[in-house]
N, CA and C atoms as an extended XYZ file, in Angstrom:
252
Properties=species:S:1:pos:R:3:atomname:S:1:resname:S:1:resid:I:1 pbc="F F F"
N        -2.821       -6.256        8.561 N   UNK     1
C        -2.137       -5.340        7.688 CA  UNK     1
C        -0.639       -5.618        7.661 C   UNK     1
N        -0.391       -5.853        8.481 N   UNK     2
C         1.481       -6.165        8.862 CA  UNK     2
C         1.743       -7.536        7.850 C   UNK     2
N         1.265       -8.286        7.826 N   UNK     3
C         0.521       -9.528        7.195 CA  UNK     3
C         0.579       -9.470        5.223 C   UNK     3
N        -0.229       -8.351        5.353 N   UNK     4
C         0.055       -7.948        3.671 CA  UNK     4
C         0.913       -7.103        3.384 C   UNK     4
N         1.479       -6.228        4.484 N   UNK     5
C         3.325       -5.492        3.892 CA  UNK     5
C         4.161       -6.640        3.960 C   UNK     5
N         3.681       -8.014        4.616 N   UNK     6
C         5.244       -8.528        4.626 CA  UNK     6
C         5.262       -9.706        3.331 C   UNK     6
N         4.121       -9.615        2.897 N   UNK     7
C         3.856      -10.237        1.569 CA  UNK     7
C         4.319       -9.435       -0.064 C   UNK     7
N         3.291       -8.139        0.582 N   UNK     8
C         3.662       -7.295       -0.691 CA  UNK     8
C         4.652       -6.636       -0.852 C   UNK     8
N         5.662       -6.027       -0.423 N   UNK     9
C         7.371       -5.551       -0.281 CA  UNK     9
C         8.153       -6.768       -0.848 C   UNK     9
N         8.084       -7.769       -0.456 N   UNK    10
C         8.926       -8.599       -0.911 CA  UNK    10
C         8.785       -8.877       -2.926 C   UNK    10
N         7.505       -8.886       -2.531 N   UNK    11
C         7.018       -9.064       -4.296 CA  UNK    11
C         6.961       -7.542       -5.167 C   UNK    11
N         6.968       -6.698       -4.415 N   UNK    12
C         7.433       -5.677       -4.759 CA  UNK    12
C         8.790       -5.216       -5.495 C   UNK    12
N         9.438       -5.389       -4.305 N   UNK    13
C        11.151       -5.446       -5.126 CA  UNK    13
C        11.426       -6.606       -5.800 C   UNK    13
N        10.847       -7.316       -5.631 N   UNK    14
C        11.035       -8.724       -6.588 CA  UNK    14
C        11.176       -8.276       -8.225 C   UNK    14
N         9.808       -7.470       -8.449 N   UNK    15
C         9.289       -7.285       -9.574 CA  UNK    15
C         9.943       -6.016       -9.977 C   UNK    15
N        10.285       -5.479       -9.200 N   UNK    16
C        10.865       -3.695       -9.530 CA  UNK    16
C        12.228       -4.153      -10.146 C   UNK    16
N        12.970       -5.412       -9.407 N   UNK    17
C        14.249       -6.152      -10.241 CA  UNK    17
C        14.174       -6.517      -11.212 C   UNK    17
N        13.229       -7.084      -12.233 N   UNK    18
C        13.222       -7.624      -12.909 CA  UNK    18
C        12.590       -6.643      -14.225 C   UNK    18
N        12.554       -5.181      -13.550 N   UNK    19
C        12.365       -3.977      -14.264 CA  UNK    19
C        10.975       -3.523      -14.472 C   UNK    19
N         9.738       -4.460      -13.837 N   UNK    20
C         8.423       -3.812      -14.010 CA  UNK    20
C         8.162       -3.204      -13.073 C   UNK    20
N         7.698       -1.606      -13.217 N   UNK    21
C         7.487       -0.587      -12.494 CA  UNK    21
C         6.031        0.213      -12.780 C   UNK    21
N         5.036       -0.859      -12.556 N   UNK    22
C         3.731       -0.454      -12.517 CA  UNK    22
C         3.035       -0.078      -11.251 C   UNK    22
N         2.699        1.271      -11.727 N   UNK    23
C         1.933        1.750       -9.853 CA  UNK    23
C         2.763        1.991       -9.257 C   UNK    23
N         3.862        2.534       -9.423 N   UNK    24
C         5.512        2.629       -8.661 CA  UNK    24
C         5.037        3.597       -7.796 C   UNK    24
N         4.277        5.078       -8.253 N   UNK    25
C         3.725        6.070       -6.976 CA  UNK    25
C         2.976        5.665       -6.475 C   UNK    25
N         1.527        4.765       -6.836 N   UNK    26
C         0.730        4.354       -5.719 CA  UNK    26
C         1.008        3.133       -4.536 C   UNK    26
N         2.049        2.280       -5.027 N   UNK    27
C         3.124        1.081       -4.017 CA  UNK    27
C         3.271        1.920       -2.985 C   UNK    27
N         3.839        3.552       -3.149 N   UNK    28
C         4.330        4.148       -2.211 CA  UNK    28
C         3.764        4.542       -1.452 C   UNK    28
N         2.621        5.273       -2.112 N   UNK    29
C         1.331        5.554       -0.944 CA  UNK    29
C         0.823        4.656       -0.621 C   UNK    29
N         0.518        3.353       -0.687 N   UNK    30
C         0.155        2.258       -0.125 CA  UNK    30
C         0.927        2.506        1.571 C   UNK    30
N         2.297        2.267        1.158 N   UNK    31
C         2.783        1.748        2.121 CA  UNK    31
C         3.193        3.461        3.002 C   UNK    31
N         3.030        4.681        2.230 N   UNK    32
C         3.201        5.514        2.991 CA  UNK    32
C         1.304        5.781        3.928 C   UNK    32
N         0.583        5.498        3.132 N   UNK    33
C        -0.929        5.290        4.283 CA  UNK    33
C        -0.585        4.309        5.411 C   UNK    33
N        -0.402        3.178        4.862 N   UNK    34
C         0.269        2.146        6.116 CA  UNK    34
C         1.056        2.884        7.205 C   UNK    34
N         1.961        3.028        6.678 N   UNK    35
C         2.613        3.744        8.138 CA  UNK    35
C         2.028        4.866        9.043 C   UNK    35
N         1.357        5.692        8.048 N   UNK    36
C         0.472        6.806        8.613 CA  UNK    36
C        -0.521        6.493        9.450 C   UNK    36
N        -0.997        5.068        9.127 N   UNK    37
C        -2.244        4.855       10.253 CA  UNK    37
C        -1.772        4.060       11.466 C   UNK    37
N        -0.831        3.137       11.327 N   UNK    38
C         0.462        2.713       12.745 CA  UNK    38
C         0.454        3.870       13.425 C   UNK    38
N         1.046        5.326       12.490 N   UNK    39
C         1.422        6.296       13.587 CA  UNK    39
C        -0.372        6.938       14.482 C   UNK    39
N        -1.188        6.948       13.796 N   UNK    40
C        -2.325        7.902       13.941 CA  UNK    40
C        -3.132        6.579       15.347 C   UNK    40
N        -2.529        5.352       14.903 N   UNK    41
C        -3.106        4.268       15.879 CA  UNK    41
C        -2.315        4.747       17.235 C   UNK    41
N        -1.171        5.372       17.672 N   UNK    42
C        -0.040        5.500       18.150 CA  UNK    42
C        -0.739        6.363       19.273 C   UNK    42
N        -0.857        7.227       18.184 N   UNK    43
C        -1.113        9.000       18.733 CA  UNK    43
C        -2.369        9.327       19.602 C   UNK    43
N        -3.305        7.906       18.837 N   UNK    44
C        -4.829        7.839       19.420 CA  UNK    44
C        -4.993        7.873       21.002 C   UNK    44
N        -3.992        7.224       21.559 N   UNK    45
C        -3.960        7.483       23.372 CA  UNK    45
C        -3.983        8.798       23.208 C   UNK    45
N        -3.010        9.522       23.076 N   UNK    46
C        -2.511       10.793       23.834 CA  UNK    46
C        -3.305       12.162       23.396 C   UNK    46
N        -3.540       11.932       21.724 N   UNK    47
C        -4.417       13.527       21.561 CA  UNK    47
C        -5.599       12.864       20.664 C   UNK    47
N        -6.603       13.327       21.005 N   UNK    48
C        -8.139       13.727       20.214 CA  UNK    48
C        -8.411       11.862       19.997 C   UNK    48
N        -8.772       11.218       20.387 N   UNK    49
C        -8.897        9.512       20.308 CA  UNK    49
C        -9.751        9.551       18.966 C   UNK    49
N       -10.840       10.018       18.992 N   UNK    50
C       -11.841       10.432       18.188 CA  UNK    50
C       -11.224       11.011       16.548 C   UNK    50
N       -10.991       11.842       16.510 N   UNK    51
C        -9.903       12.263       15.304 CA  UNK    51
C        -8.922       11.386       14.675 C   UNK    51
N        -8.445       11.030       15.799 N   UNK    52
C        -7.267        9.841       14.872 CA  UNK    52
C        -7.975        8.538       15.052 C   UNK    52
N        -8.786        8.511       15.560 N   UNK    53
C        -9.205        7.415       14.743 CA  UNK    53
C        -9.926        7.092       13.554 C   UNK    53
N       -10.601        8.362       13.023 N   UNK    54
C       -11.065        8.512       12.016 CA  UNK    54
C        -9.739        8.685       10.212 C   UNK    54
N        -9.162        9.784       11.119 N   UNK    55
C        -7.452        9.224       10.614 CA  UNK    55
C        -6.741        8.339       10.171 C   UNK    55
N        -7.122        7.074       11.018 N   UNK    56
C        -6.724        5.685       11.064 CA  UNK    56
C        -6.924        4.910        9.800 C   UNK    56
N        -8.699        4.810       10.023 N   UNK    57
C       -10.001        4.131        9.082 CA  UNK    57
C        -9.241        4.967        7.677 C   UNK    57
N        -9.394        6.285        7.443 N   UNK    58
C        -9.033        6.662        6.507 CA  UNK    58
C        -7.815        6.378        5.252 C   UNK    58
N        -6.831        6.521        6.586 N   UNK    59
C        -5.319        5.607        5.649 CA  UNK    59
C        -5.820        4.588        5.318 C   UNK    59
N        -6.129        3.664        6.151 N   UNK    60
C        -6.234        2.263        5.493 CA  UNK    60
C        -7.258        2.227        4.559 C   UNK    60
N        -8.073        3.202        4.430 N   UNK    61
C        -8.708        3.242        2.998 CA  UNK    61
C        -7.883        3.380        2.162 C   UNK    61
N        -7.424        4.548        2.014 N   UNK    62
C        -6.507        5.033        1.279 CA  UNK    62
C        -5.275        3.922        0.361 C   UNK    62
N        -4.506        3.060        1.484 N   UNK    63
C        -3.812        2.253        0.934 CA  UNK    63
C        -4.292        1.245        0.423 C   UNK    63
N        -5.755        0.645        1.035 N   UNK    64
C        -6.224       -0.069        0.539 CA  UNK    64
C        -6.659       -0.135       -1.199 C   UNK    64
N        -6.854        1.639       -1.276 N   UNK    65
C        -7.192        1.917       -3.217 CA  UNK    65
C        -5.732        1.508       -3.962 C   UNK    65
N        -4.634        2.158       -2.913 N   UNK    66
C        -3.285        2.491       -3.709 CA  UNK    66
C        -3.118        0.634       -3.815 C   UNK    66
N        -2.822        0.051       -2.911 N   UNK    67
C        -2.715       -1.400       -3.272 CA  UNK    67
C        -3.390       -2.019       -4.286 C   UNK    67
N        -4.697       -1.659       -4.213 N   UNK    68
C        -5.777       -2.639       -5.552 CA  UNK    68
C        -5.095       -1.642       -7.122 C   UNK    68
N        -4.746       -0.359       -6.980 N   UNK    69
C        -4.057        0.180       -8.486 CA  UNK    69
C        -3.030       -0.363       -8.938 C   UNK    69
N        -2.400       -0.531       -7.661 N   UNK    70
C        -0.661       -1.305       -7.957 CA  UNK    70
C        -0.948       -2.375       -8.714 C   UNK    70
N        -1.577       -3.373       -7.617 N   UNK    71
C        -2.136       -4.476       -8.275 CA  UNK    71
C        -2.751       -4.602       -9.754 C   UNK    71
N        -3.671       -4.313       -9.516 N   UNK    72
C        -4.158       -4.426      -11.209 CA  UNK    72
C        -3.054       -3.582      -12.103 C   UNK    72
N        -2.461       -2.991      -11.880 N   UNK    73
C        -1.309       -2.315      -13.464 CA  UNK    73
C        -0.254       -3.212      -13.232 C   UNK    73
N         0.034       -4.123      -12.391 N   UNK    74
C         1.378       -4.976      -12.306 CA  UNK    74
C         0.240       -6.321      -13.118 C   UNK    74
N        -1.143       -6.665      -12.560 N   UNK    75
C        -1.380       -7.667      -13.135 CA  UNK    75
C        -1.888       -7.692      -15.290 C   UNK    75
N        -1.990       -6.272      -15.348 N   UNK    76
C        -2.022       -5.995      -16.614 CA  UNK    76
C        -0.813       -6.036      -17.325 C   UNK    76
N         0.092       -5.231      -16.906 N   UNK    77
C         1.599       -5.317      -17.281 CA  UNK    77
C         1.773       -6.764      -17.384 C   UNK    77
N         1.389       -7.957      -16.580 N   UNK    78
C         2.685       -9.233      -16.478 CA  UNK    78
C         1.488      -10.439      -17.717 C   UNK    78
N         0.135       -9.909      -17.516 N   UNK    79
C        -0.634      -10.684      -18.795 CA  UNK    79
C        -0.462      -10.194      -19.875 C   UNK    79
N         0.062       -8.683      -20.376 N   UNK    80
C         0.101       -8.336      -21.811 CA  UNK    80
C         1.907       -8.759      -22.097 C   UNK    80
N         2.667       -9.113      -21.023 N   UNK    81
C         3.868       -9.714      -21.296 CA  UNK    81
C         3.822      -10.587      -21.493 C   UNK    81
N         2.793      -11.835      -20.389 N   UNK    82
C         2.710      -13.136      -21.140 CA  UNK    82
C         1.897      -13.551      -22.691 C   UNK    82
N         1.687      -12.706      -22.885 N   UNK    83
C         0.665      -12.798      -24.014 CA  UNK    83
C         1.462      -12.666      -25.530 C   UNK    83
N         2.596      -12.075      -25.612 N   UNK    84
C         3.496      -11.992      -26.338 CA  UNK    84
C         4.694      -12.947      -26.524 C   UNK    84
């Protein structure tokens, strides 16, 4: 996962510069699930192991949808640009 934030942020603002802002709220929840499951991975020692780890699985679902929306409306956006 660390792996695909340090891929997708970069191409992120890349593209947000150059003024395409597709999936701009779900980019965020992408990367705000990401962090949420770092922390819930964190927390898993100390309270309910069981709970946050279900917690865990969940974010990374979660960002996993918000990433594939981003994706496909940035890859729709940049083919109906090349297409013109």
């Amino acid at each position: 996962m660390l792996l695909a934030a340090i891929v997708a942020v970069p191409a992120w603002i890349y593209y947000g510069r150059l003024g395409y802002r597709p999936g701009r709220g779900a980019g965020v929840v992408a990367l705000a699930a990401l962090f949420a499951s770092y922390l819930f991975n964190v927390l898993e020692v100390f309270v309910a192991p069981e709970l946050m780890n279900a917690l865990q699985h969940l974010a990374y679902g979660v960002a996993g949808v918000a990433a594939a929306v981003t994706a496909i409306r940035l890859h729709r956006l940049l083919t109906t640009e090349g297409a013109r």
